[in-house]
DRENDO-1510 file (C-alpha; in Angstrom, 1 decimal, always signed):
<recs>
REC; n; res; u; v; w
REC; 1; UNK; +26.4; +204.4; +210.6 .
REC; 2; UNK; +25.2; +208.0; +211.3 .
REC; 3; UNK; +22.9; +209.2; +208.5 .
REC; 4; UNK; +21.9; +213.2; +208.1 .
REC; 5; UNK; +19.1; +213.4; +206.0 .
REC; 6; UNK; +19.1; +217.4; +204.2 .
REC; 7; UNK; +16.1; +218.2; +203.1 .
REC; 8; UNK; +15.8; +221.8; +200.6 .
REC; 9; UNK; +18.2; +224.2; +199.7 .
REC; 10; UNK; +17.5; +227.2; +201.9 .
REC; 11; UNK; +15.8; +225.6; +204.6 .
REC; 12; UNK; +18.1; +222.7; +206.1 .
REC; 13; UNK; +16.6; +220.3; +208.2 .
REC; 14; UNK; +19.1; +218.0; +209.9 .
REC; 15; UNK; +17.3; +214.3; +211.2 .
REC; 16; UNK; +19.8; +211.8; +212.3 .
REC; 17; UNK; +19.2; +208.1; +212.0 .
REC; 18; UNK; +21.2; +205.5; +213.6 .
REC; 19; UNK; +21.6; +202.4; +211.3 .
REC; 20; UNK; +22.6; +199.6; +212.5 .
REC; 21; UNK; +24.4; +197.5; +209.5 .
REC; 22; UNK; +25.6; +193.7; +209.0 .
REC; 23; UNK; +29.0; +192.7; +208.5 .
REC; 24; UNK; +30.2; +189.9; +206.6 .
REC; 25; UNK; +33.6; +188.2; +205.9 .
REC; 26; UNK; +34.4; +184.8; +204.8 .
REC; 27; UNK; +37.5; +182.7; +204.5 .
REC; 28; UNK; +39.8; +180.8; +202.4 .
REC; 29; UNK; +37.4; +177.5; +203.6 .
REC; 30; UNK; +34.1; +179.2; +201.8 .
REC; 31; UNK; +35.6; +179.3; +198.9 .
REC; 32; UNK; +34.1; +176.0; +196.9 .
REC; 33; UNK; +37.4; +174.9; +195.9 .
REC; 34; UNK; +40.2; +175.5; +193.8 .
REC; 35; UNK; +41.4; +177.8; +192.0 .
REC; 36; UNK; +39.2; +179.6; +194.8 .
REC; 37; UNK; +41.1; +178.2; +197.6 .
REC; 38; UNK; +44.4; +178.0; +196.2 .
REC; 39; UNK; +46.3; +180.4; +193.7 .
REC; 40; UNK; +42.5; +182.3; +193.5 .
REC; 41; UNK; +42.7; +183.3; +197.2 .
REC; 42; UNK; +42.9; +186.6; +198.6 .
REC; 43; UNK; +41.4; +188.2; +201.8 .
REC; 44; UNK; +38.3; +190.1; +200.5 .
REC; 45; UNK; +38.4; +191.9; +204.3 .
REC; 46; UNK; +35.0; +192.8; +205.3 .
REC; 47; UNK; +31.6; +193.5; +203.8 .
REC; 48; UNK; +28.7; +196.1; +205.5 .
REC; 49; UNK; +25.8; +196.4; +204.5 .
REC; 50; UNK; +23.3; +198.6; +205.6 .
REC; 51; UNK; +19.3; +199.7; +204.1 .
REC; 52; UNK; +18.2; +203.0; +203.6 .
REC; 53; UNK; +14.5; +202.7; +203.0 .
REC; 54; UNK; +12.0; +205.5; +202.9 .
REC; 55; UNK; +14.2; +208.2; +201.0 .
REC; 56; UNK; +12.7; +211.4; +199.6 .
REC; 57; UNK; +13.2; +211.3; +196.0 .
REC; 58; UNK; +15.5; +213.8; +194.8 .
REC; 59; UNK; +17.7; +214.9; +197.7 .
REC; 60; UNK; +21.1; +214.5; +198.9 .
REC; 61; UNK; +21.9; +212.6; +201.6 .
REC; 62; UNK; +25.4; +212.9; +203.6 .
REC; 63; UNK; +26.2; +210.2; +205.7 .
REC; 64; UNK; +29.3; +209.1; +207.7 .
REC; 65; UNK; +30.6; +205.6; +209.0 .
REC; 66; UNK; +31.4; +205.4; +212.8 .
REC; 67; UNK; +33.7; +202.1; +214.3 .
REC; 68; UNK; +33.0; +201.8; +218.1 .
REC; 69; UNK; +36.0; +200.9; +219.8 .
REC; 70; UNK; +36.3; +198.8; +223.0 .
REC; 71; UNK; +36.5; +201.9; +225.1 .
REC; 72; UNK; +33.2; +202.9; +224.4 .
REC; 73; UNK; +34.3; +205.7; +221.8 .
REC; 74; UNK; +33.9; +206.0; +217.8 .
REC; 75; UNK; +36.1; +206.6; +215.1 .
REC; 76; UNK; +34.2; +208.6; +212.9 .
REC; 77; UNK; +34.9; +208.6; +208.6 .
REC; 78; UNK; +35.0; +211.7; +206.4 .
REC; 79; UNK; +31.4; +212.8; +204.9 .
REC; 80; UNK; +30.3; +211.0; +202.1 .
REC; 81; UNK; +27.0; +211.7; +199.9 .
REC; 82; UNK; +24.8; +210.7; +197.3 .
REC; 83; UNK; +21.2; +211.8; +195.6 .
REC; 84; UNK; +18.9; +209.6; +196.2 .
REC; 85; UNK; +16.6; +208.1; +193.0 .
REC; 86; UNK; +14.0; +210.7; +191.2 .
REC; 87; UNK; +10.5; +210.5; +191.7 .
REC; 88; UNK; +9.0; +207.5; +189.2 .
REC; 89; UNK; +8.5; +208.5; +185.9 .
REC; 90; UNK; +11.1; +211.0; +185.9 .
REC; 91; UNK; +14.5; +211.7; +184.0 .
REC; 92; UNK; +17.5; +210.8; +185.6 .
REC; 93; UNK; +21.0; +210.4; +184.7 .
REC; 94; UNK; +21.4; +207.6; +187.6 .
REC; 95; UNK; +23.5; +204.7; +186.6 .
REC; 96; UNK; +24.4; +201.6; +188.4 .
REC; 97; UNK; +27.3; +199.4; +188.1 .
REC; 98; UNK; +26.7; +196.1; +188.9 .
REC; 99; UNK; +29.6; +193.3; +189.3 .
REC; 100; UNK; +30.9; +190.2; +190.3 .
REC; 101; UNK; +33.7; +188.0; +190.4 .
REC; 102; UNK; +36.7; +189.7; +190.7 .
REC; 103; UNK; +39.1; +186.5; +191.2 .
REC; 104; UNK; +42.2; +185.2; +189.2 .
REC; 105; UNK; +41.6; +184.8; +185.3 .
REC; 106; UNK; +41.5; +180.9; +185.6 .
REC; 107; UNK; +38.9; +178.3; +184.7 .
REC; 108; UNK; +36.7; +176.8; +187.2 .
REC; 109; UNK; +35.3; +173.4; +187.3 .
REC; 110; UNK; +33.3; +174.5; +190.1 .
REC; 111; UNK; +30.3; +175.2; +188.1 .
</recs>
């Protein structure tokens, strides 16, 4: 992941910070059995994860995601951005959504 970091609105200084993120996937044998591993299975595909620590409050970031292929080359994303959190103690109108389970509508005895 390739991160530019923009700091003030006339003056732009441009830093960029390699990340190096996890990846995690798992299959239809994690799943703690059924519904999960039955009619409750699908592919989730992949999950990266990636920390951005050290952000100056109040600014917007712009990022992109690069894949390297076996060539030795990237495939690079469009820009994406976000504003990182205010300074504590200030206003914001940050929200976060939070979820979860997103399988099949079906009771589970797993618990």
């Amino acid at each position: 992941m390739k991160l530019y970091r923009l700091l003030s609105g006339v003056l732009r200084v441009k830093r960029k910070c390699n990340l190096l993120p996890g990846t995690l996937t798992f299959s239809r044998n994690s799943m703690c059995g059924s519904p999960a591993q039955t009619v409750g299975w699908r592919d989730h595909g992949f999950i990266h994860t990636s920390f951005l620590k050290n952000l100056w409050p109040n600014l917007v970031y712009t990022y992109r995601l690069g894949h390297l292929l076996s060539d030795g080359s990237y495939i690079w994303s469009k820009k994406y951005s976000f504003k990182s959190s205010p300074y504590p103690g200030q206003d914001s109108q940050q929200r976060v959504i939070i979820f979860g389970d997103m399988g099949k509508v079906m009771f589970s005895f797993s618990i």
